[in-house]
C-alpha positions, 0 to 999 in steps of 0.5 A: 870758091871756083867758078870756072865752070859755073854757067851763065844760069848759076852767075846769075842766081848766084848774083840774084841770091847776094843782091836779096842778102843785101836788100835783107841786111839794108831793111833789117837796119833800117827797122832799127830807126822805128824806135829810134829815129834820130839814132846812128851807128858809132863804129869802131873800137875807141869810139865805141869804148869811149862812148860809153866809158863818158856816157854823153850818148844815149846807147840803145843796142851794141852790135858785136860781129859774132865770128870775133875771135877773141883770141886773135884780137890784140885789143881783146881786153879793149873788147872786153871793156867795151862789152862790161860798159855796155852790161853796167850801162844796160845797153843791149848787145847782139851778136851779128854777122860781118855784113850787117855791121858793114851796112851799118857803118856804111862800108867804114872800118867797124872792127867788129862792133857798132854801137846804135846810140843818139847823136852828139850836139854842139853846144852854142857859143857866142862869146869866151868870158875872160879867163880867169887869173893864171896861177903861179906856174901854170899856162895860159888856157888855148882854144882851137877855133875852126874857121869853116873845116868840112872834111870829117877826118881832118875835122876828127884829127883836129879833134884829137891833137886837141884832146891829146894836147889839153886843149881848153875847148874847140869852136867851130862854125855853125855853117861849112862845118863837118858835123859831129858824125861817126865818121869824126869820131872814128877819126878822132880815135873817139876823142869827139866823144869826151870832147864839148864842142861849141859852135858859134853862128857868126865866127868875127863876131865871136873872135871880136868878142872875146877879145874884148874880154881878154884873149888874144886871137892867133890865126894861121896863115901863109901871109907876109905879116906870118911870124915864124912859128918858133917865135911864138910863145903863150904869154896870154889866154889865146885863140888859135884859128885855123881855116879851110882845107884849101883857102885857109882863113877867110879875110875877114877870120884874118883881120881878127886876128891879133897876130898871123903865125906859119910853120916853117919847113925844112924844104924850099918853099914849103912853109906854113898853116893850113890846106894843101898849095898849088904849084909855084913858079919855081916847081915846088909842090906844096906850100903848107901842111893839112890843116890837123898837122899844122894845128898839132904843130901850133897846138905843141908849141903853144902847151907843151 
């Protein structure tokens, strides 16, 4: 609307009037944890969908903005699927303004639904057992272990490479890990929601573990012992590791490894497997990939 002419008095009601809607919207929300205390809101399209097509999350109440028009919608029958699950599934569905769905995924992209349901756990490992005997013509399993990845979209794209690519497993660290938040499972387009995801307390220790039991460890790094990555084939059960956003592989993750692997590429200087570079001597920008982007790579090479 046009406010040109609007006086100082009417800004100022005007303002007051907004900041009420919003302090209304903020406790309405919050009375919904009265019964449900360690719930949270799930929002989105695909993580909404897959939460309840698994059914691995108590759902309390579906949240649908009540202008959607379905008409408009090119994932209108993604909508209407979401909207049978939840009858099937006697999960109450309400029918809410835009801002109160905003409040509820704290200003995310909700598309128009929000699902409040309990929380997703990760699920305690301490050790791989040995694989079991590769049938004739099959592949070797993989799992992706994370060695201390905190942001919540990479951790959510990792999550879904990892599906996508038929992935046997993911462990993470129990500390310096991103959580299994809304926000991963948005990120991993609701993979997160299908996905088991393990964490172990103590990540060398798991990996020497394993080992004994048969699997071999592959990390990613920018290392001279690195192996191109072209030249790496899946000959036994393996653990792919891969580090943090910017340090990569902690020294001590580095030295379980059986093997280190990099990605190279096709510009000068760039190479290898996980966070972002600082500048070289010689000006080149970036001397590795995100940490999702190289393991999709490594994860491709290995399955597929």
């Amino acid at each position: 609307p046009d406010r040109s002419e609007e006086t100082q008095d009417e800004r100022w009601e005007r303002q007051r009037q907004y900041q009420n809607d919003q302090a209304d919207k903020v406790s309405w929300v919050a009375e919904l944890y009265t019964d449900h205390p360690g719930a949270e809101f799930l929002h989105g399209v695909s993580p909404v969908l897959a939460a309840l097509k698994v059914k691995r999350r108590a759902a309390h109440v579906l949240f649908v903005q009540e202008t959607m028009d379905m008409a408009k919608r090119k994932d209108a029958g993604t909508i209407e699927t979401v909207l049978r699950l939840a009858e099937e599934a006697g999960v109450t569905i309400e029918k809410v303004d835009k801002g109160r769905l905003n409040v509820m995924s704290g200003d995310r992209p909700h598309q128009g639904l929000v699902l409040f349901a309990e929380p997703l756990s990760f699920i305690p490992i301490k050790v791989l057992a040995a694989p079991e005997a590769v049938e004739e013509g099959g592949r070797p399993k993989v799992w992706l272990v994370l060695d201390e990845v905190m942001d919540p979209q990479n951790f959510g794209a990792l999550l879904r490479s990892a599906y996508f690519l038929g992935c046997s497993g993911v462990v993470i660290c129990a500390k310096n890990s991103a959580n299994l938040s809304p926000s991963v499972s948005k990120a991993s387009a609701g993979s997160m929601e299908a996905f088991e995801v393990h964490s172990t307390d103590n990540l060398m220790r798991f990996l020497t573990s394993s080992k004994e039991n048969g699997w071999e460890v592959v990390g990613a790094a920018l290392d001279q012992a690195s192996v191109p990555a072209a030249k790496v084939s899946l000959d036994k059960p393996t653990l792919l590791v891969l580090g943090n956003e910017g340090r990569g592989l902690r020294t001590l993750v580095k030295r379980c490894c059986d093997r280190l692997v990099q990605i190279e590429g096709g510009g000068k200087g760039l190479g290898a497997a996980s966070g972002v570079g600082g500048d070289d001597e010689d000006g080149d920008m970036l001397d590795s990939l995100n940490v999702s982007v190289a393991a999709g790579i490594l994860l491709h090479r290995l399955l597929c």
